[in-house]
N, C-alpha and C positions, 0 to 999 in steps of 0.2 A: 632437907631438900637435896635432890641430887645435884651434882654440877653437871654443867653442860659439855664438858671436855674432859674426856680421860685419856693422859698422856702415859703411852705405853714405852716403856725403857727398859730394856732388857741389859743385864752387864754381864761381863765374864772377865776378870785379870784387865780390868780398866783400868788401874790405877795414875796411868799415867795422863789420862784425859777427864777424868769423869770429873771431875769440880769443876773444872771448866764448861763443862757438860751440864753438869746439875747449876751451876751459877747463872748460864743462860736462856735457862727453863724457869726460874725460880724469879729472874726479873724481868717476864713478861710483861709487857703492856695490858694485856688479859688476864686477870687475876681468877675466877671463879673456875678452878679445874682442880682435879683428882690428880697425883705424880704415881702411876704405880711404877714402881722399884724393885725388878725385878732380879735378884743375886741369883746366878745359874752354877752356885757351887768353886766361886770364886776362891783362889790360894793366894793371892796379895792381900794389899790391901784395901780394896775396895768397899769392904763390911765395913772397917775404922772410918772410911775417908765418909761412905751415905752416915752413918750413924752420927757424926759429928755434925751434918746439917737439919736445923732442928726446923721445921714447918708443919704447918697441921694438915698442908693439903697433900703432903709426903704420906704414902701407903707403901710399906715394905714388906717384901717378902724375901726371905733365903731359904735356899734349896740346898740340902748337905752334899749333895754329891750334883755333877754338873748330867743333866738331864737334857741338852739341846737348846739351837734355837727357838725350832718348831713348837717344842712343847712348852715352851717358856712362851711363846707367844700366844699358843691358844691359851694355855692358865688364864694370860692377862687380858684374854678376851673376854673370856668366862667368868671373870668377877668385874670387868670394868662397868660402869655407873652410867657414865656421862654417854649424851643424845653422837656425839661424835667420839672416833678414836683416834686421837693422834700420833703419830711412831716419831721415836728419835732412836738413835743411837749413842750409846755411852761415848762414842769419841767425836763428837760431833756436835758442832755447835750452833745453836737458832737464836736467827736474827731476834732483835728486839717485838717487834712488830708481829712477830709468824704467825700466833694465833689469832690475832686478832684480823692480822689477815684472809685468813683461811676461812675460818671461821665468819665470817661478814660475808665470802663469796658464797659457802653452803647456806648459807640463810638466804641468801639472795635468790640460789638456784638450785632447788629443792628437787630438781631430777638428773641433778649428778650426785653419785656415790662415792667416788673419790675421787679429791685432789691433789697433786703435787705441785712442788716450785721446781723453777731453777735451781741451780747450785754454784756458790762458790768452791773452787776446789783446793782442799791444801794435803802438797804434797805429790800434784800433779798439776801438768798445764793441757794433758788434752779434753777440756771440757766439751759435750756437745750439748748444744740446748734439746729439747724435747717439744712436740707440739703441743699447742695448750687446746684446740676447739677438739670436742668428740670426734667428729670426722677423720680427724688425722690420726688421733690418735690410735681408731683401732685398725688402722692399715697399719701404724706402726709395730702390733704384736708382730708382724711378719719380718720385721728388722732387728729389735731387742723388745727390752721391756718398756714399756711408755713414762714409768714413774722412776724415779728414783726411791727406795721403799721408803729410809728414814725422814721423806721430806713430806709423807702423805699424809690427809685428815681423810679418815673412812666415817660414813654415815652409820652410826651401829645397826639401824632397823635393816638395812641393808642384810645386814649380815645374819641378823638373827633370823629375819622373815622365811628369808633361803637357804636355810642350815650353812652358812658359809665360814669354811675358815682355814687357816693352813695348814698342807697335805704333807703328810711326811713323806708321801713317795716323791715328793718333788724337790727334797733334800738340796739345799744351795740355790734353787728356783722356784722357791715357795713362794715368792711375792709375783712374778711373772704368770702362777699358775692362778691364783687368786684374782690378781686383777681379770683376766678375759672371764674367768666365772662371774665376777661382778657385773662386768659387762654386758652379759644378757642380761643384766637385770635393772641396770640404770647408765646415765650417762656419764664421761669420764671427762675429766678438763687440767689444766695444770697453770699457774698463774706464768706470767712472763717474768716476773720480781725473783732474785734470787735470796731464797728467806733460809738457808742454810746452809752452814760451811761444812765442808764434806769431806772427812778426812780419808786420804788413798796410802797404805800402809801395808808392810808384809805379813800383818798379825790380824787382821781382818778375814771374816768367817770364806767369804766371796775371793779371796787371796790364795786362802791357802788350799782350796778346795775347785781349782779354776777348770780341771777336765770334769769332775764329776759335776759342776756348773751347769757344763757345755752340755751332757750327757741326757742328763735331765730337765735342762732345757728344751732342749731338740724332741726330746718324749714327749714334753707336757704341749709345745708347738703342736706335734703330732695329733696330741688328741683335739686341741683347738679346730684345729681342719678339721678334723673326724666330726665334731659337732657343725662345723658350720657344710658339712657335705662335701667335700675336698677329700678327694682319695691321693695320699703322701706317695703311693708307690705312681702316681700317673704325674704329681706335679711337686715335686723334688720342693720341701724348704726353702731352700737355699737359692732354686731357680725362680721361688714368685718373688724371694725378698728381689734380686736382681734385678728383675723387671717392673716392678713396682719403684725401683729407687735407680733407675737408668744406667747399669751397672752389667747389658746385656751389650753383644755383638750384633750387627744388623744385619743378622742372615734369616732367608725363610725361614728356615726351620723353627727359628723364634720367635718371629713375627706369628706364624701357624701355633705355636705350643699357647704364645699368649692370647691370641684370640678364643683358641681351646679353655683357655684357664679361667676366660671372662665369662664364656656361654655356660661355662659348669659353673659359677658362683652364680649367672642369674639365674640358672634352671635349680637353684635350692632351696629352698621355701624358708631354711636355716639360715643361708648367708642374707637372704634379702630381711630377715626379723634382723639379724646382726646389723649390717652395712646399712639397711633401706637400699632399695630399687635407682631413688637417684644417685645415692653414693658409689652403688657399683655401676652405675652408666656413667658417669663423671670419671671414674677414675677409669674405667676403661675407654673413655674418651682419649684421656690423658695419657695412657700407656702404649696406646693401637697409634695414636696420632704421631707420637715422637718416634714413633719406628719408621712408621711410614715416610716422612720428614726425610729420615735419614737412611734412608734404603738405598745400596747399590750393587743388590744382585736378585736377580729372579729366578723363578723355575715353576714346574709344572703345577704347585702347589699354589703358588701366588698369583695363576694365570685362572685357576676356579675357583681360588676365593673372591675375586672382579667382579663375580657373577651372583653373589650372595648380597642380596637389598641392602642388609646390616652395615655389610662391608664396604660396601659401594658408596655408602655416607660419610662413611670414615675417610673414605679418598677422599671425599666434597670438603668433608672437615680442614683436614691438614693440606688442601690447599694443591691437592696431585692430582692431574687430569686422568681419566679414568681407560681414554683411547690411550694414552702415553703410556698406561701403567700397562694394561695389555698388550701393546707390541711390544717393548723390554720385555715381561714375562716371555712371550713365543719365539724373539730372537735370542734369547738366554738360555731356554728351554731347547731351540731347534741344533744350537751350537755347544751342547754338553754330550 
């Protein structure tokens, strides 16, 4: 019988964490899982230190020469067993409870594909938490990545059903570019409990590789838009994370690009299967209204947007008289 869990571990020159590693996988509260043990051509000790832990639910493999992350990952995609896959990392440590937490929520909620936890961090103190309900979380692609990778359980049918798996063009942003693919295809959640300690290091893959991150990052962001009908050269990155996360200045011209930015995500048949219809009217609720709020300059631009029914709600919303908004606009406008 197969197990329900196969926990994917990928190592390279671990030797300084991985018992630690492999000790806190090994005494799970959850016992019925696969360890695949993946050696990526490792020159310490790392071969001596797995080989000396003797379990039967441990599946090893070494690679003689070191092959990557990416390909080290899909391998242990492509032979893992178990209904879910779980990622850890050789320098990183899981709470007692993890699977069994994890694992009790995907049984719970059979239309999210993958989840993450929180993180304890060691070796740094600037933690952020992440959102846990779907909703937030795929507006968060437009900030970072939503998951932390080694703290996720992916559902495998998932993955199989949709030919899914990690792209090597996305080198250092392989798990960023995976999740929004999953995403069209199930829903995403992350628990609030921090069920993994998370080791921050100069020797880590995401460390030492932090422009080419960025690089491909920003690409695979790229194509994200591209699918959900978001043209990059009209709506800058870097300009919707800003506005989505209240991190813009309160001039027209922002107020204008945002309103722009909301009318092109509901006029795309792609974002509204992504978002849903009410998630992109909520959230441009939420974006239009705090500008407006906080608006103190007008011009020609915000004197004809007054006049657009849409827009004219949004005043009602955030609470701004609509005769008010239009004399400012024409004494602002008339005095430039």
């Amino acid at each position: 019988m197969n197990p329900k869990v196969s926990i994917l571990l990928p190592v390279f020159n671990a030797e300084a964490y991985l018992k630690e590693a492999l000790d806190s996988l090994l005494s799970q509260t959850y016992a019925d899982y696969e360890l695949l043990i993946i050696n990526d051509g490792s020159s310490d000790s790392s071969d001596n230190i797995i080989k000396s832990v003797i379990d039967q639910r441990i599946i090893y493999k070494k690679f003689d020469s070191n092959q990557g992350l990416i390909h080290v990952l899909n391998y242990g995609l492509s032979i893992a067993k178990g209904d879910y896959i779980l990622r850890m990392d050789a320098d990183d440590i899981a709470a007692p409870n993890r699977i069994e937490k994890q694992l009790f929520f995907m049984e719970q909620n059979p239309n999210v594909g993958v989840c993450g936890t929180q993180l304890n961090l060691i070796g740094a103190n600037d933690n952020v938490d992440r959102p846990c309900n779907d909703e937030d979380l795929r507006w968060w692609f437009f900030k970072s990545t939503p998951f932390a990778h080694p703290s996720v359980i992916i559902r495998n049918n998932v993955l199989k059903n949709y030919h899914l798996q990690f792209d090597i063009n996305a080198y250092v942003a392989e798990d960023f570019d995976l999740w929004w693919k999953i995403a069209f295809h199930s829903n995403l959640a992350n628990l609030p409990e921090k069920l993994l300690w998370y080791r921050v290091h100069p020797l880590q893959e995401s460390s030492k590789k932090t422009q080419i991150q960025q690089l491909n990052h920003r690409k695979s962001l790229i194509q994200f838009m591209s699918e959900i009908g978001l043209n990059s050269d009209a709506f800058d990155p870097d300009f919707i994370s800003n506005a989505l996360y209240r991190n813009l200045d309160f001039s027209p011209q922002n107020l204008v690009k945002s309103w722009k930015l909301f009318q092109s995500l509901k006029s795309s048949p792609k974002a509204i299967e992504f978002f849903s219809l009410d998630a992109l009217n909520r959230k441009c609720s939420e974006v239009i209204d705090y500008q407006l709020k906080n608006m103190n300059s007008f011009n020609w631009s915000t004197l004809t947007m007054s006049f657009q029914p849409d827009f004219s709600s949004h005043l009602s919303q955030a609470g701004v008289n609509k005769l008010t908004w239009i004399t400012k606009s024409i004494l602002f406008w008339k005095t430039r």
